[in-house]
DRENBAKE-801979 format. One record per residue: residue number from 1; x, y, z of N, C-alpha, C in turn. Coordinates in Angstrom, 2 decimals. Example, Ala and Ser with C-alpha at 12.3 -4.5 7.8 and 13.67 -1.06 7.14 Angstrom:
{1 {13.19 -5.69 7.80} {12.30 -4.50 7.80} {13.20 -3.30 7.80}},
{2 {12.85 -2.25 7.08} {13.67 -1.06 7.14} {12.90 0.03 7.87}},
//
This chain:
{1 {-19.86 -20.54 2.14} {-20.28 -20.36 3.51} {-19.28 -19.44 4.20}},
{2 {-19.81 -18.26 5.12} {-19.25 -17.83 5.66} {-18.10 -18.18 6.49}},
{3 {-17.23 -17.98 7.15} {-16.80 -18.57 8.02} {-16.19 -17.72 9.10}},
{4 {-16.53 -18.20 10.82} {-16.62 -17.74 11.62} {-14.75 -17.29 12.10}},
{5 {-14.82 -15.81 12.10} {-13.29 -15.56 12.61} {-13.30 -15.41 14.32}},
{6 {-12.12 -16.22 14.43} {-11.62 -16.65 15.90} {-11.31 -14.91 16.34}},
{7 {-11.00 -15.11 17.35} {-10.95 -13.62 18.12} {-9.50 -13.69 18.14}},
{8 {-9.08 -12.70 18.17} {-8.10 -12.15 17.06} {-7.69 -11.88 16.29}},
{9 {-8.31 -12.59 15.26} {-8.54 -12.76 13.83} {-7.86 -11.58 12.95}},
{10 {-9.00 -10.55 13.65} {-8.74 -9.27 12.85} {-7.75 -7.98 13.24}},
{11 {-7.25 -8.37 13.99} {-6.03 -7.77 14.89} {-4.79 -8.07 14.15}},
{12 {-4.72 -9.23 13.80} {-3.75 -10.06 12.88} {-3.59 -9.62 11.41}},
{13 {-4.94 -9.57 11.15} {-5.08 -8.94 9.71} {-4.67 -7.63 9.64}},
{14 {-5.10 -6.79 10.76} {-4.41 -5.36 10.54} {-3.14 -5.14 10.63}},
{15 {-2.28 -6.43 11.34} {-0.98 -6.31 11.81} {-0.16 -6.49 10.54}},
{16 {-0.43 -7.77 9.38} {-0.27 -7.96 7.99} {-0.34 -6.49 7.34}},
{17 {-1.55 -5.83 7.29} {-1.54 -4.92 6.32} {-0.69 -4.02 6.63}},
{18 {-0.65 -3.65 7.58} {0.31 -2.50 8.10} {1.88 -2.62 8.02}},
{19 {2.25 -4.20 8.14} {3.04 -4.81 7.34} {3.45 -4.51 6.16}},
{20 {2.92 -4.41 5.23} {2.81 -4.43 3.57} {2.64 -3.10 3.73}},
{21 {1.99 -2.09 4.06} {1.88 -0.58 3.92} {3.07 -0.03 4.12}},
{22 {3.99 -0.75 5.23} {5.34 -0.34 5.53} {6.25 -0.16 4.21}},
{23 {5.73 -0.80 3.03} {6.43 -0.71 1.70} {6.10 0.72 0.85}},
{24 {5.18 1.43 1.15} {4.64 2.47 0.46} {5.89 3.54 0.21}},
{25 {6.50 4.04 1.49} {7.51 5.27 1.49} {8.94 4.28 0.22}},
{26 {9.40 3.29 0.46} {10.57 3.08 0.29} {10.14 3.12 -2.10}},
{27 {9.21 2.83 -2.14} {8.41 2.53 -3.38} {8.36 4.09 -3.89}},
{28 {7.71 4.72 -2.68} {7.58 6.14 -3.56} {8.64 6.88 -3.92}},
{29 {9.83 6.60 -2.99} {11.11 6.91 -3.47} {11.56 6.71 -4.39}},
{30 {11.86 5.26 -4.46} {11.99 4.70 -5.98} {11.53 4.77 -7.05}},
{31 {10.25 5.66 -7.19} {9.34 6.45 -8.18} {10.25 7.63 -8.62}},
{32 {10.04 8.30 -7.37} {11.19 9.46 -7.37} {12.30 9.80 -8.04}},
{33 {13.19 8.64 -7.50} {14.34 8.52 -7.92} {14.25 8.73 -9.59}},
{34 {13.35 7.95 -10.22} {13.54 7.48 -11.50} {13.29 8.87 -12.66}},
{35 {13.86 9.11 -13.31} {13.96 9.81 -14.37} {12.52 10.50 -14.61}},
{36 {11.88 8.94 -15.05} {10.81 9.17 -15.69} {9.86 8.77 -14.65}},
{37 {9.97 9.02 -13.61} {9.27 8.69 -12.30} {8.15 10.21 -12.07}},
{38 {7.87 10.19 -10.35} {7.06 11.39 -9.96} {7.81 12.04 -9.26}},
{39 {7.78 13.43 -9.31} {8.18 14.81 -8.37} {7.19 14.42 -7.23}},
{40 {7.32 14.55 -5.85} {6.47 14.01 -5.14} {6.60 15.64 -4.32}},
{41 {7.60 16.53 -5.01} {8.27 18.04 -4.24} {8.39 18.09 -2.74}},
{42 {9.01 17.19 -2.39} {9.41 17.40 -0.67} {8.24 16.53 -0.40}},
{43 {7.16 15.93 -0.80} {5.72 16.00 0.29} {5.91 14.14 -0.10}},
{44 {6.83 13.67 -0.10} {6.45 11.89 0.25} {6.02 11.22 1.51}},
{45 {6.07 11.81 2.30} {5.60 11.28 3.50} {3.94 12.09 3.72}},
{46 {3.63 13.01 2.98} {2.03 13.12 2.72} {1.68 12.44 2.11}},
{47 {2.31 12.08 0.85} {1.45 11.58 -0.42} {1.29 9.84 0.51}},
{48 {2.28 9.37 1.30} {2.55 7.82 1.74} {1.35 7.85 2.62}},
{49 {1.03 9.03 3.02} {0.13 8.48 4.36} {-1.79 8.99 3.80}},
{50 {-1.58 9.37 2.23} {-2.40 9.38 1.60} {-3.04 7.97 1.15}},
{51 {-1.91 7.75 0.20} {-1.77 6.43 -0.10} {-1.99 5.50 0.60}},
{52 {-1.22 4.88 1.87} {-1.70 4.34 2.65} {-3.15 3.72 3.71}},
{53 {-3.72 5.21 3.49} {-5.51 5.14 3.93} {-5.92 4.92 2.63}},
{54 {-5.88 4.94 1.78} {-6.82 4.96 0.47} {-6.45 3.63 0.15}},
{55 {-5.25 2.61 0.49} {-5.32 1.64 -0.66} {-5.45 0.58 0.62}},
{56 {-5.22 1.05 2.16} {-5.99 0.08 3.19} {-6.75 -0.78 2.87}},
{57 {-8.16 -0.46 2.90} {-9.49 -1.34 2.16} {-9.24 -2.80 1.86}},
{58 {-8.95 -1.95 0.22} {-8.45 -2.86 -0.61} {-7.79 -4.13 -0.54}},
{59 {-6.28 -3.60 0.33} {-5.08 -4.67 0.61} {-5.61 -5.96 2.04}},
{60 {-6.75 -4.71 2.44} {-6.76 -5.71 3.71} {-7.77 -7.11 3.42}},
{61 {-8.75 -6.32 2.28} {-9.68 -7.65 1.64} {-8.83 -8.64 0.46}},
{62 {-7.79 -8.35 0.51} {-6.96 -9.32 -0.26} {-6.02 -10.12 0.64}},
{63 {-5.77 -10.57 1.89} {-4.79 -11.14 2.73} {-5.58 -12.54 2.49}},
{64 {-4.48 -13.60 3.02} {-3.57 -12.63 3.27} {-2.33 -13.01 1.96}},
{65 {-1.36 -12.46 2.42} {-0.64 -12.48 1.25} {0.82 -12.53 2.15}},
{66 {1.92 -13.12 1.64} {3.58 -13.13 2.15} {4.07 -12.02 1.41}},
{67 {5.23 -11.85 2.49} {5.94 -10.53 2.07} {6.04 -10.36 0.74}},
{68 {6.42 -10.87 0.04} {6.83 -10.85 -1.63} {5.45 -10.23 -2.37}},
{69 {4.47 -11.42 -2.55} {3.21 -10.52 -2.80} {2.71 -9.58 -2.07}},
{70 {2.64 -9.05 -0.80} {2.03 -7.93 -0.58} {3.00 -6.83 -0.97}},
{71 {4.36 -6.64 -0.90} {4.93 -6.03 -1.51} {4.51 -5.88 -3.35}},
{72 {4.54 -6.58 -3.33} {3.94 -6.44 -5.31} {2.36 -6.05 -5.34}},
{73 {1.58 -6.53 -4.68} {0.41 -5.84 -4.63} {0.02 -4.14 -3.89}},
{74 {1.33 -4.32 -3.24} {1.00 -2.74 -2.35} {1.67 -1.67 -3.78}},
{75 {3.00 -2.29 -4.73} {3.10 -1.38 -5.80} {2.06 -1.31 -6.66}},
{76 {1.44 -2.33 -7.14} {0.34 -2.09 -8.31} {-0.57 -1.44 -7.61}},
{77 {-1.20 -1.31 -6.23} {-2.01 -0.37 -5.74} {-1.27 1.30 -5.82}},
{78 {-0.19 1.26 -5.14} {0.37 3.14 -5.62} {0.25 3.04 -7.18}},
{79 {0.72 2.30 -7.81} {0.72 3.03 -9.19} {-0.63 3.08 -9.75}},
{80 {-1.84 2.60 -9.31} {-3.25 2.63 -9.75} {-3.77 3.76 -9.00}},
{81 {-3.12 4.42 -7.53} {-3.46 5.20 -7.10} {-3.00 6.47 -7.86}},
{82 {-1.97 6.54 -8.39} {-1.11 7.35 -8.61} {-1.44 7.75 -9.97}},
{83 {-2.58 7.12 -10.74} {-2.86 6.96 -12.18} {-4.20 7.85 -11.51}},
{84 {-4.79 7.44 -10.41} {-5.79 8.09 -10.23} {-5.91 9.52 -9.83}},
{85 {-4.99 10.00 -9.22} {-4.65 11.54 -9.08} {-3.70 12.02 -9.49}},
{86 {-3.16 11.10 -10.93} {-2.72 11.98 -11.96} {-1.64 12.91 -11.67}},
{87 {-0.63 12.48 -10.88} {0.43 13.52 -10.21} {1.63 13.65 -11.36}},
{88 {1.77 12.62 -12.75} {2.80 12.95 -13.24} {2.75 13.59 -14.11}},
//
């Protein structure tokens, strides 16, 4: 059964995701950083705010989730994104 969201509801939910999206830049760095990581060539704060709209959706139909997991779910989303446009 459905169930009826209180007003606010979804204000809250966007406040969470945006939350957890806040993890995208510090992640893509740490991609970066790594040897065997991605060249992101100067453009991480494009590719983050790529990333960020594209894996929205997703993260927001999965809440909610505590810092720890949305952090772990916001990486397995870049790296599934990142598999998907093939940047390395």
């Amino acid at each position: 059964m459905l169930q009826k969201q209180e007003p606010g509801d979804f204000d809250r939910e966007l406040a969470e995701v945006d939350r957890h999206l806040r993890h995208v830049i510090p992640y893509l760095w740490k991609l970066q950083a790594d040897p065997e990581g991605f060249d992101f060539e100067g453009e991480i704060d494009t590719y983050a705010q790529r990333i960020r709209q594209a894996i929205r959706p997703e993260l927001l139909g999965e809440l909610p989730l505590d810092d720890a997991a949305g952090h772990k779910r916001v990486e397995e989303l870049v790296d599934e994104w990142l598999e998907r446009e093939t940047l390395r």
